[in-house]
C-alpha positions as CSV (number, residue, x, y, z in Angstrom):
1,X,0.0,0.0,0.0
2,X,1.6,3.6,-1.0
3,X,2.2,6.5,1.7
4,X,-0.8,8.0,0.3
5,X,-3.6,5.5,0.9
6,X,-2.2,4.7,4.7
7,X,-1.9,8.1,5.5
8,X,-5.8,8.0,4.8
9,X,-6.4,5.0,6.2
10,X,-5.1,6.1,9.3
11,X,-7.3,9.5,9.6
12,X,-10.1,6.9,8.8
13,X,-9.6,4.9,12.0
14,X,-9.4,7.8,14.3
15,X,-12.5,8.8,13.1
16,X,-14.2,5.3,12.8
17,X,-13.1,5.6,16.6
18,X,-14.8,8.2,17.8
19,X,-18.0,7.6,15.7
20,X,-18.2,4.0,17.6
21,X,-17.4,5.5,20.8
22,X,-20.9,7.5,19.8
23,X,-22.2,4.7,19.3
24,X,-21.4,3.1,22.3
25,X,-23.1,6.6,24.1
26,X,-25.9,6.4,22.2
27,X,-26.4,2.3,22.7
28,X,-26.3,3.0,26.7
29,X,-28.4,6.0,26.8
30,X,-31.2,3.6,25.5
31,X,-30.4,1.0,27.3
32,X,-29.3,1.7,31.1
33,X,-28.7,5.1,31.0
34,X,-30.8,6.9,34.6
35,X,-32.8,9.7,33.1
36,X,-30.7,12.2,35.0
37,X,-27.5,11.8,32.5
38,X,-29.4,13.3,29.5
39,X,-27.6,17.2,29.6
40,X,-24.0,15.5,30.1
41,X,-25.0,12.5,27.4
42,X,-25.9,15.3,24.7
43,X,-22.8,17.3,25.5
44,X,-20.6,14.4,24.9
45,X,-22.3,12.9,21.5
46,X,-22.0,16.7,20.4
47,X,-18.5,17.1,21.3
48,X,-17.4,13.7,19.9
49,X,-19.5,14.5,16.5
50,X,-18.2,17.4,15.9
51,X,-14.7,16.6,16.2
52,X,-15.3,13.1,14.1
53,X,-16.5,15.8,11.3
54,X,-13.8,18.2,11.5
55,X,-11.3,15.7,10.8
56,X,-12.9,13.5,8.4
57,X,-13.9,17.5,5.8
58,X,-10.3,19.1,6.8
59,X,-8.7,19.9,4.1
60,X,-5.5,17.4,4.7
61,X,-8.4,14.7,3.8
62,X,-9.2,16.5,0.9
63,X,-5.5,16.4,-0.5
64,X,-4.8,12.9,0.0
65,X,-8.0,11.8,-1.9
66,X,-7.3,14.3,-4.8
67,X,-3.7,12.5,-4.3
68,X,-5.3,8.9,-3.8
69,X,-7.6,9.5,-7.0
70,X,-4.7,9.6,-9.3
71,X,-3.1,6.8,-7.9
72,X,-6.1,4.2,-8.5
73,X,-7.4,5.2,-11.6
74,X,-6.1,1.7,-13.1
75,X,-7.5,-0.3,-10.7
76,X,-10.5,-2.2,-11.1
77,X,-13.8,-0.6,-10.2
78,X,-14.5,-3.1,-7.3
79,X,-11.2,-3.1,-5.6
80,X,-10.6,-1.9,-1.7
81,X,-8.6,1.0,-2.7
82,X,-10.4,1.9,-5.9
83,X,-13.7,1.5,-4.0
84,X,-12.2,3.4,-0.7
85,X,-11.5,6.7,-2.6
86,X,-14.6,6.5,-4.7
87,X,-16.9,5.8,-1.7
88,X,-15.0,8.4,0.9
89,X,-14.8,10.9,-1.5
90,X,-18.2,11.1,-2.0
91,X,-18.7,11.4,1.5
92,X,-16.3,13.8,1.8
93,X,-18.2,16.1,-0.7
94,X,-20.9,16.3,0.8
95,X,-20.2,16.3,4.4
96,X,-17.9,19.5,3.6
97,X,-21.0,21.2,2.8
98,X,-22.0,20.8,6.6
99,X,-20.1,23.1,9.7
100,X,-19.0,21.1,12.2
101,X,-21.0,23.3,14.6
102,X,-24.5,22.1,12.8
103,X,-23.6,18.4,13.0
104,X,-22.6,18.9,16.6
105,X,-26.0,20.6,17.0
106,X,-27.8,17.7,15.4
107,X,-26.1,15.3,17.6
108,X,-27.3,16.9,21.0
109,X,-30.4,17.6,19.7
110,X,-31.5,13.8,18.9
111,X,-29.9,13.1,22.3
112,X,-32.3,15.9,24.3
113,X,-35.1,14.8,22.3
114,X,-34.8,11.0,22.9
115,X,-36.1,11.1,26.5
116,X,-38.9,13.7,25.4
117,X,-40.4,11.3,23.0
118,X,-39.9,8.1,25.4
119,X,-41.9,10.0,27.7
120,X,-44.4,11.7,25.4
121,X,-45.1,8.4,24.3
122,X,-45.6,6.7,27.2
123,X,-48.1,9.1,28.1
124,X,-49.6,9.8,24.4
125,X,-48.8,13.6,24.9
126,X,-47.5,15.0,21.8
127,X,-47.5,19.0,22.6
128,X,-44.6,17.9,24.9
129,X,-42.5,16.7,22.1
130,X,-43.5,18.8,19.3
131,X,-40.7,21.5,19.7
132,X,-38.0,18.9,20.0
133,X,-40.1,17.9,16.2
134,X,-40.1,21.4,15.2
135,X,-36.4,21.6,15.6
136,X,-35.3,18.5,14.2
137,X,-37.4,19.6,11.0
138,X,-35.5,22.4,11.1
139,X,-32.4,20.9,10.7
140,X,-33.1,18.7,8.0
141,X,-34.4,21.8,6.0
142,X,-30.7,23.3,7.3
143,X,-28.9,20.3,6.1
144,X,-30.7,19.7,2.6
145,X,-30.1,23.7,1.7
146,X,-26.6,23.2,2.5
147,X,-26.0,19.9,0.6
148,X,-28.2,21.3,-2.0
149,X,-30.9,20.2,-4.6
150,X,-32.7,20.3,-7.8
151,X,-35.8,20.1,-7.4
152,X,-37.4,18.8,-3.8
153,X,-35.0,19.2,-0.7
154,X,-36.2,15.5,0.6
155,X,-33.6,14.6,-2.6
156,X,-30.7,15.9,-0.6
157,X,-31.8,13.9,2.6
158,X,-32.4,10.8,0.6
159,X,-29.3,10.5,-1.3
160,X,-27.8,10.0,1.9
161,X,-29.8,7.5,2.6
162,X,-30.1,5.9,-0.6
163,X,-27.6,7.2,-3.1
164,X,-29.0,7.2,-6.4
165,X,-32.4,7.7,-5.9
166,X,-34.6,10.6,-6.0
167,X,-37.8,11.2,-4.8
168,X,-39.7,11.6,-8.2
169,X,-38.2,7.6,-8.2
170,X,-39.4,6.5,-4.8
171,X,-42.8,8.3,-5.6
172,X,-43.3,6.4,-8.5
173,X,-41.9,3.4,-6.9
174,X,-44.8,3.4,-3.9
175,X,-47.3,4.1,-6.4
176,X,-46.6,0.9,-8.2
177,X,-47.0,-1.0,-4.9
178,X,-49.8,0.5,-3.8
179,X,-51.5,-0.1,-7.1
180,X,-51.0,-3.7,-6.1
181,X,-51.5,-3.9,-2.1
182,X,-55.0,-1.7,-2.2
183,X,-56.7,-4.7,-4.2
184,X,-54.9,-7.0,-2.1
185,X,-55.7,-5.5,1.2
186,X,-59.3,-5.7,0.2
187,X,-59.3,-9.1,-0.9
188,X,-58.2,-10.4,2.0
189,X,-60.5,-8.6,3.8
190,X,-63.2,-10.7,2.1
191,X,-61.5,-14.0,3.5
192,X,-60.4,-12.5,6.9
193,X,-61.8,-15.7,9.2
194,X,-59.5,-17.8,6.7
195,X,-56.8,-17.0,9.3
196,X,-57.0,-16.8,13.1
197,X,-54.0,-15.6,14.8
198,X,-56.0,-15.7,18.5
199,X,-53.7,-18.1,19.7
200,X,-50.6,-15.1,20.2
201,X,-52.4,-13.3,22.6
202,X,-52.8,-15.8,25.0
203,X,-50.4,-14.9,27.0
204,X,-46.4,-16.0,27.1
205,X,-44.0,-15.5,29.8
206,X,-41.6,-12.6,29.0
207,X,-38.6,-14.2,30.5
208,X,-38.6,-17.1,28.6
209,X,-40.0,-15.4,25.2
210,X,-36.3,-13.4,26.1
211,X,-34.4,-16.5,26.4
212,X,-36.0,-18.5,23.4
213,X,-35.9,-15.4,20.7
214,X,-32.1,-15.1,21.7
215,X,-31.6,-19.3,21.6
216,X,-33.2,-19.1,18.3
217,X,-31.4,-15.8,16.4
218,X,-28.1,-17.5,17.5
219,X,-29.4,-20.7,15.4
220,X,-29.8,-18.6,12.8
221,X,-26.0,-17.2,12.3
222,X,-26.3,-14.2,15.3
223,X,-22.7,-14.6,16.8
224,X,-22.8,-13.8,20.5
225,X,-19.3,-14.0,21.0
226,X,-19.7,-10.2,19.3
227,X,-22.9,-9.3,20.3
228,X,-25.9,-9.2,23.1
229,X,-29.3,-8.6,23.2
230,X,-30.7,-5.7,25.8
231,X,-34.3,-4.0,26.4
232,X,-35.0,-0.8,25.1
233,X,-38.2,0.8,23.9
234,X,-37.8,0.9,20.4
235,X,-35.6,-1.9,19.0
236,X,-32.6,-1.6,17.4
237,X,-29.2,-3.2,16.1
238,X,-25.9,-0.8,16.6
239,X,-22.5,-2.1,15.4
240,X,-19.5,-0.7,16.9
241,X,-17.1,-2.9,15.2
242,X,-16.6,-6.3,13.9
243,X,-16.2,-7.8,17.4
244,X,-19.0,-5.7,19.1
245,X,-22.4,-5.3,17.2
246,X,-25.4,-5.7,19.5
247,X,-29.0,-5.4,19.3
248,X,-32.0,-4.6,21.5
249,X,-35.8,-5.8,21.6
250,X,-39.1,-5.4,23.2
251,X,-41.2,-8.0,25.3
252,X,-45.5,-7.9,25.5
253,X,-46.7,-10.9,27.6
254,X,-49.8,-10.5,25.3
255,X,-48.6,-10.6,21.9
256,X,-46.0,-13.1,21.1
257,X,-45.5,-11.6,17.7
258,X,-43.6,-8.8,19.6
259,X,-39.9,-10.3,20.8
260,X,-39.3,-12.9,18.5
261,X,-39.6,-11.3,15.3
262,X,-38.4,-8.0,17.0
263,X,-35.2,-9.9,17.7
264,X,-35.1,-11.6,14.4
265,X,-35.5,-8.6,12.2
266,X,-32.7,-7.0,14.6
267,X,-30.1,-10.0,14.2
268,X,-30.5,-9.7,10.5
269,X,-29.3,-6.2,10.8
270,X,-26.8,-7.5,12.7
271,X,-25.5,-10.6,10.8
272,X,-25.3,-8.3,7.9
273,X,-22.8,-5.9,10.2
274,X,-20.9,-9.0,11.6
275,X,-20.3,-10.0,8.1
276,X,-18.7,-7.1,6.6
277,X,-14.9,-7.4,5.7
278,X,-12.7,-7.3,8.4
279,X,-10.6,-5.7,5.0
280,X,-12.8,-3.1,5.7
281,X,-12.6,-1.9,8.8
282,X,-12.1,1.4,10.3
283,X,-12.3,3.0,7.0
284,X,-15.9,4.6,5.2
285,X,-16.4,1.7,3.6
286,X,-17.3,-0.5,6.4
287,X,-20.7,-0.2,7.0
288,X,-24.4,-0.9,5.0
289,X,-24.4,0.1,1.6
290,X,-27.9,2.0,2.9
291,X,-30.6,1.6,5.2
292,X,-32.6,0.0,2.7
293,X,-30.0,-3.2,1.7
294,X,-30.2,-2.8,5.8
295,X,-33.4,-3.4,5.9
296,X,-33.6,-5.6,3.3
297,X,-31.4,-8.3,5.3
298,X,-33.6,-7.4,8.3
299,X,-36.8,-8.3,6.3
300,X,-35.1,-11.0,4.7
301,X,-34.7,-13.0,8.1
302,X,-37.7,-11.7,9.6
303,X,-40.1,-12.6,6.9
304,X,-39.2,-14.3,4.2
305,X,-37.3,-17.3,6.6
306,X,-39.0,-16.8,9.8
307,X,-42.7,-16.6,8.4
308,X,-42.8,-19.9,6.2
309,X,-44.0,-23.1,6.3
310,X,-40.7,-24.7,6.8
311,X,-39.7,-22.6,9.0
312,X,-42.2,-23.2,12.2
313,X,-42.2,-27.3,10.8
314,X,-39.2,-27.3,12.4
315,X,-39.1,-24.3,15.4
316,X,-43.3,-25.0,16.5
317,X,-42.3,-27.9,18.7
318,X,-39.6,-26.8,21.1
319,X,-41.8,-23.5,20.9
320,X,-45.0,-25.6,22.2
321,X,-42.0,-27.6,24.4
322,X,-41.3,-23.7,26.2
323,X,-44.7,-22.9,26.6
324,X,-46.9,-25.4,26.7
325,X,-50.2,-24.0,28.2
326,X,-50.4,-20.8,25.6
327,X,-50.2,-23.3,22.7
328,X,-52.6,-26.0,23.7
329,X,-54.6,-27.0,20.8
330,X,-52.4,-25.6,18.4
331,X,-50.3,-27.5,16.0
332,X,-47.1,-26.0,13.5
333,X,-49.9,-25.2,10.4
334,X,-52.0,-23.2,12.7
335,X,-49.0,-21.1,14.0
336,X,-47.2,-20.8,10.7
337,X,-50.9,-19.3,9.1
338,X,-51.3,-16.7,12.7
339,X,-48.0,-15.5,12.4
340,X,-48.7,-14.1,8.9
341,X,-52.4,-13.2,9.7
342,X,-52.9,-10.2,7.8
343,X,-55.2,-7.0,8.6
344,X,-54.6,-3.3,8.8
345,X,-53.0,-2.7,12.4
346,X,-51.5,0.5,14.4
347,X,-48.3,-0.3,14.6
348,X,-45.4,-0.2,11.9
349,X,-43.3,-2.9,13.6
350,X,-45.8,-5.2,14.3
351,X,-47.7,-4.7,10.8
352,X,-48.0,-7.8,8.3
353,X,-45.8,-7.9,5.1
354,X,-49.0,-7.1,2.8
355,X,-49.7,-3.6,4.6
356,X,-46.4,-2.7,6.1
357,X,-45.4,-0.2,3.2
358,X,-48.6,1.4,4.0
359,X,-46.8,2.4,6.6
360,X,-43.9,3.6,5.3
361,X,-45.7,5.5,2.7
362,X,-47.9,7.8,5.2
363,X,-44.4,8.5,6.9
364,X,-42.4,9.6,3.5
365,X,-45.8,11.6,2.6
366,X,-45.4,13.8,5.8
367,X,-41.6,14.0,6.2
368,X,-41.9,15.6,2.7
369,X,-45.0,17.9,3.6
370,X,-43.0,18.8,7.0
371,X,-40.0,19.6,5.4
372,X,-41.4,21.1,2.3
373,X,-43.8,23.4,4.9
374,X,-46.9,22.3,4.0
375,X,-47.5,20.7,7.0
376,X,-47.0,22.5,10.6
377,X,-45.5,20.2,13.5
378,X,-48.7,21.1,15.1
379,X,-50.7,19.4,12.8
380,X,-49.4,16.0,12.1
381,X,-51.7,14.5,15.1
382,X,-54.8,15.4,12.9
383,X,-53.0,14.8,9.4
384,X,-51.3,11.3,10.9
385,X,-55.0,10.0,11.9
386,X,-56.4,11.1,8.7
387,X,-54.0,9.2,6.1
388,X,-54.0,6.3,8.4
389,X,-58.0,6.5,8.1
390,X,-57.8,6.8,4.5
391,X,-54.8,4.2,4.0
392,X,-55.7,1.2,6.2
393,X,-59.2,2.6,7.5
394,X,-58.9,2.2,10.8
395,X,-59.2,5.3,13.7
396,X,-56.0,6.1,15.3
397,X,-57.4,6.0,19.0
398,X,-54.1,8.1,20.9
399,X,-51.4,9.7,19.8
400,X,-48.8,7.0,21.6
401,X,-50.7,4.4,19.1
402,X,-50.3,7.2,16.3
403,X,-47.8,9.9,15.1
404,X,-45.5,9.3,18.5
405,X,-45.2,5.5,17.9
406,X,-41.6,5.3,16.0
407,X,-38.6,6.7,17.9
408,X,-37.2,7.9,14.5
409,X,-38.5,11.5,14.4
410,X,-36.6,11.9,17.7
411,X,-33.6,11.8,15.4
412,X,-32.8,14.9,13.0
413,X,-32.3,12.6,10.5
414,X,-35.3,12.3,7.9
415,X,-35.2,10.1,4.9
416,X,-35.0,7.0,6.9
417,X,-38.4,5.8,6.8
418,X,-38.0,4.6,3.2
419,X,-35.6,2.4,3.7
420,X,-37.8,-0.1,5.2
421,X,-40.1,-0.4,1.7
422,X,-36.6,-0.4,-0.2
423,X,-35.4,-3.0,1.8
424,X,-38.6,-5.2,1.2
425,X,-38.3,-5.0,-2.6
426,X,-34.5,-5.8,-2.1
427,X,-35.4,-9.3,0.2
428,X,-37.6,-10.2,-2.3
429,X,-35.6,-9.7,-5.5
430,X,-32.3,-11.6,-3.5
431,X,-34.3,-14.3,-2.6
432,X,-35.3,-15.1,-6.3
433,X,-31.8,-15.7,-6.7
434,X,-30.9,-17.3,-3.7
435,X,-33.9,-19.8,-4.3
436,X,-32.3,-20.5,-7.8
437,X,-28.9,-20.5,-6.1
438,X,-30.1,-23.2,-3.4
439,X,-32.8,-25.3,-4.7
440,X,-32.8,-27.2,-1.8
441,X,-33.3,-23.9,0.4
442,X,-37.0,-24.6,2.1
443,X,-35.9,-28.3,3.0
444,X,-32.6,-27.1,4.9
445,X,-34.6,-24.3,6.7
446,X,-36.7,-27.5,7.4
447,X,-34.0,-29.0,9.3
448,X,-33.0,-25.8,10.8
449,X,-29.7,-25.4,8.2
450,X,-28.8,-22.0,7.6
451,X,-25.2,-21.7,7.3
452,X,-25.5,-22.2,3.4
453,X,-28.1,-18.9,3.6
454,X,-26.1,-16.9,5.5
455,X,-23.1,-18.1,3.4
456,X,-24.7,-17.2,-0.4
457,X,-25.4,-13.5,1.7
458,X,-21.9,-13.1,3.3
459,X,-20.5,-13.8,0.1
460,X,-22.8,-11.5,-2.5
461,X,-24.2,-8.6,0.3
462,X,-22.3,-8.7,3.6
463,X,-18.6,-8.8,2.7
464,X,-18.6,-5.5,0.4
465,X,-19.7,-3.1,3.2
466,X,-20.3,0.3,1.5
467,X,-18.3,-0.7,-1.8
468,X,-21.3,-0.4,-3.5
469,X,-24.2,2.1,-4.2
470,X,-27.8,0.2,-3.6
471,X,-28.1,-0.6,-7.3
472,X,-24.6,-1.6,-8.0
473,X,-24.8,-4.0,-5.4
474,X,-28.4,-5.4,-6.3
475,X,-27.5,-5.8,-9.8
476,X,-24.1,-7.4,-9.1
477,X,-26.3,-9.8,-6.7
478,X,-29.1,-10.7,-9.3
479,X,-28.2,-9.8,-12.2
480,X,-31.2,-6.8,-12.6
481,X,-31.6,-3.6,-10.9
482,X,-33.7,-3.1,-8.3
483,X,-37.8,-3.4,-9.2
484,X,-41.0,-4.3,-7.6
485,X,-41.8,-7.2,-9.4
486,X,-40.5,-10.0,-7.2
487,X,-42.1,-8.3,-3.9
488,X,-45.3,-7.8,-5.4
489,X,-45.3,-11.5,-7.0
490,X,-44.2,-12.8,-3.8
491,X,-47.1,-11.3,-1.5
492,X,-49.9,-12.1,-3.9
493,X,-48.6,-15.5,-4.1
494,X,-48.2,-16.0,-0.6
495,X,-50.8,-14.4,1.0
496,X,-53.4,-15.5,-2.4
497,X,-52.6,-19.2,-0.8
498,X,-53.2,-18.4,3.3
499,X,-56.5,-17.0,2.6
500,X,-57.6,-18.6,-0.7
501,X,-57.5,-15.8,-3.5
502,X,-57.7,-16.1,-6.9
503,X,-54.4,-14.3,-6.9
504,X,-52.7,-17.0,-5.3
505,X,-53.6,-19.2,-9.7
């Protein structure tokens, strides 16, 4: 390796360090943090933040990449240090557009606000948190002026998110899937006694729901020798290197639906962090390619392994084995079909596959009309229950149930929300290929095999970190760029065979 590429290297892992001792602030403070350390927590995620910033846009970073860029023109497009420049560079470009001082602002201010919203929500009072909302909108309306934009400021925010895509794209992109889940939706409706899911509310000890969700994720790949699994109130996965990447969950002793696939969805986050190239570490490029190939491992896991048939033939009897009185009665068909019982719900987290972009569609539509203007803070209450009457007609009965229900707004980060539909389509479209990769796929899950899954996704997602933009690394993957099709074929299949559809011929 030249002079040139370790002298970056090096400012890379002095700011890799102080962005995972963030981290590692941020991780307690939802975790075990007493409510009394909130001032001193802000202070010091601010502090850190701004000094991982100043480093990374100094202008010494700047002249070894303009150095750097020379120096791997002849490599191959996919190399480490082809890739490294390419990737930190445009990083570097657009994070020079943003004072140190303003990222150290939004860095305290998701910290203040965190506590507001756990407690707002708790008590469904959303007056309380609305000026924390108000300034975090704010600051993404700060941060898309300075990065700059065309024609809609959400572009700025989302090409951080998802680089490459615009929102004219993701617009057109929902309204393809909701052209397909509206019909869908109502179908099912039709058939809605097809499925009864009664049997995961009977009740289910929260300790060992804790134990056996853990158990299990480990099964699936979820290496414990660098991770753990904590409470919180919203779940989450954080990696703070490749020998430390942990995740949270929730428990309800009333819905089982809750922990498990709470801690599922969060170990595929985190299988997908444990997996990236130790060849990349402490440099820009280790890390998810976005949040939606994030949440497309996430989903993967969650749904599209831990909701099938084969899945549950082979987990329903040590589950019936842990808690014997909830599941009296009920045999591994009858679990499988509840667990994928579909009906418009409240909750995001807890919605099925068919209307879970649903979800994420009412959120993009007001993060735009918040940052745009066209939507006071004030108003979201009223303009939440609305869309979610008019999208999944049902009445949003409290705020806490409604507009307050996702810790993500605590964050001054917009642009997130879409993620989780992107990450849908991009399960769906891997899976195609896995399944023609591994024909044998649903009988290994049968057995409970997965080290030949997580193997074909180490090998084509995990191991290139941030080498690649979405699209690159879809295409690269499967052979096509990123579409609908295969998510929208696999739901109507799926779900046209649980309740009896014609969509399902």
């Amino acid at each position: 390796m030249n002079d040139t590429l370790q002298k970056l290297k090096d400012i890379f892992g002095e700011i890799a360090d102080l962005n995972r001792a963030v981290g590692v602030l941020a991780w307690d403070q939802e975790t075990y943090m007493p409510p009394g350390g909130v001032e001193g927590r802000a202070s010091q995620v601010s502090t850190l933040s701004r000094m991982a910033h100043a480093r990374f846009t100094s202008d010494e970073v700047g002249g070894l990449l303009d150095a750097a860029g020379a120096e791997v023109a002849g490599l191959p497009f996919d190399s480490d240090e082809a890739s490294l420049v390419r990737v930190a560079r445009r990083d570097y470009e657009k994070e020079r557009k943003l004072p140190s001082d303003l990222v150290a602002e939004m860095a305290s201010a998701g910290s203040t606000a965190q506590p507001v919203w756990q407690k707002a929500r708790k008590e469904s009072d959303f007056k309380s948190f609305a000026p924390y909302l108000e300034k975090n909108v704010e600051l993404n309306r700060r941060v898309a002026d300075l990065l700059g934009y065309r024609e809609r400021p959400y572009d700025a925010l989302l090409d951080r998110e998802e680089p490459g895509l615009t929102t004219d794209q993701l617009e057109t992109m929902f309204a393809e899937l909701k052209k397909a889940i509206v019909p869908l939706v109502a179908d099912i409706a039709r058939h809605t006694d097809a499925v009864d899911d009664t049997v995961l509310y009977r009740g289910f000890d929260p300790d060992l729901q804790l134990k056996y969700a853990l158990d299990l994720v480990t099964r699936l790949g979820y290496d414990l020798e660098r991770g753990r699994q904590d409470l919180t109130a919203h779940p989450f996965s954080i990696a703070l290197g490749p020998g430390d990447v942990r995740i949270t969950t929730r428990v309800s002793r009333d819905f089982f639906n809750e922990c498990l696939f709470g801690s599922i969805h969060e170990s595929g986050h985190a299988m997908y962090s444990q997996g990236f190239g130790v060849n990349l570490n402490r440099t820009p490029l280790w890390g998810g390619a976005s949040a939606g190939v994030h949440e497309s491992q996430s989903r993967l896991w969650e749904n599209l392994i831990g909701r099938t048939q084969p899945f549950w033939h082979h987990f329903f009897p040590s589950l019936r084995n842990t808690f014997p009185e909830a599941l009296q009665g009920c045999d591994g068909e009858g679990f499988f079909k509840a667990v994928n019982k579909s009906y418009p719900s409240l909750i995001r987290v807890e919605a099925d596959e068919v209307t879970y972009n649903l979800h994420v569609l009412l959120r993009f539509e007001l993060e735009n009309e918040m940052l745009e203007g066209t939507l006071p803070v004030k108003d979201l209450p009223e303009a939440w229950n609305a869309r979610f009457k008019s999208y999944l007609g049902i009445d949003v009965p409290s705020d806490r149930e409604g507009c307050l229900q996702d810790i993500h707004w605590s964050w001054p980060e917009f642009a997130t929300f879409p993620g989780y539909t992107i990450g849908n389509l991009i399960g769906a479209q891997l899976m195609d290929k896995i399944r023609a990769d591994i024909p044998d796929l649903d009988e290994q899950v049968g057995r409970g095999e997965f080290a030949v899954l997580l193997r074909w996704l180490r090998t084509n997602v995990h191991r290139h970190g941030r080498k690649f933009t979405p699209n690159e690394l879809v295409e690269r993957a499967t052979g096509k760029p990123l579409t609908p099709g295969p998510w929208i074929a696999y739901v109507r299949k799926k779900f046209g065979a649980l309740y009896g559809l014609q969509t399902a011929k």
